[in-house]
N, C-alpha and C positions, 0 to 999 in steps of 0.2 A: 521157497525158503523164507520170503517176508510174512506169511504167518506166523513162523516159527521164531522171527528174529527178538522178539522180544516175550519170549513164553514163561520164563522165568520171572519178569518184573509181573506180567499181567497173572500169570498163577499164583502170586503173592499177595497180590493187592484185591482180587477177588478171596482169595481165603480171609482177609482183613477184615473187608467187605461181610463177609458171611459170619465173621468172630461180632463184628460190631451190632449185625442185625439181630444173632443172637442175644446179646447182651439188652440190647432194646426190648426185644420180647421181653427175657427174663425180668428185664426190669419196672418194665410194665406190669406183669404177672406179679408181683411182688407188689408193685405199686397199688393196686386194685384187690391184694388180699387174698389170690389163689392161692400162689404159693408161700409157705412162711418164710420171717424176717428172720436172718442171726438175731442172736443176743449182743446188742451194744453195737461196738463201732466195726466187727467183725461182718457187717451186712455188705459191703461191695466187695468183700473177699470174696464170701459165697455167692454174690452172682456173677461173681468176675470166673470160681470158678465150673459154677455150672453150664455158663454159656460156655465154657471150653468144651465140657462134659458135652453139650449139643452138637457144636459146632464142627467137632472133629467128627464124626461120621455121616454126619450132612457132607462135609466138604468129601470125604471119600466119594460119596455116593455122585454129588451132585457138580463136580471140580475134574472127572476122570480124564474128558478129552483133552483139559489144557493140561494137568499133571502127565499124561504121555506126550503132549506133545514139546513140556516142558523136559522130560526125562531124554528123549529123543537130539534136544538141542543141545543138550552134557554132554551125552553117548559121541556124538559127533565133536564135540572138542574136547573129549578125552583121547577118543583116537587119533584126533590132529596132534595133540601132544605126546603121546605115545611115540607114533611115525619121526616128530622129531628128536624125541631121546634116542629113536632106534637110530636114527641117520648119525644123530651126534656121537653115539655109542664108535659105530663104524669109523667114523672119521678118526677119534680117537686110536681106535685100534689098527688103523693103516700106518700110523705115524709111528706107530711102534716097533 
């Protein structure tokens, strides 16, 4: 379970991580003239959002085992939560 105890923070700060890295590429790529600049002051728009455009199916690709194992540690405290609405549900209805 201490893998899992913090899978949420660390599957978030790794997809950061991979937004930020993208964005250094692209900005580099831009910087050196591969790719073209916006017009005007519209240029960290567009590479703010093409490294999105990258970044999200990198991260599918490359983020899957901490994103289930992130999904996993929800799964488990939504049925904790559940269990106890069911219990409180009960308790309610005995009184009645």
């Amino acid at each position: 379970m201490s893998s899992h105890k913090f899978a949420t923070l660390r599957y978030t700060a790794l997809r950061i991580g991979l937004f930020v890295a993208s964005f250094a590429v692209v900005w580099a790529l831009a910087y050196v003239h591969v790719i073209p600049l916006a017009v005007g002051a519209s240029n960290t728009v567009w590479l703010l959002l093409l490294a999105i455009v990258i970044s999200a199916p990198l991260s599918f690709v490359l983020l899957r085992k901490q994103r289930d194992a992130m999904s996993e540690q929800i799964a488990v405290k939504v049925d904790r939560q559940r269990e106890r609405l069911a219990a409180n549900a009960g308790q309610e209805d005995s009184l009645r």
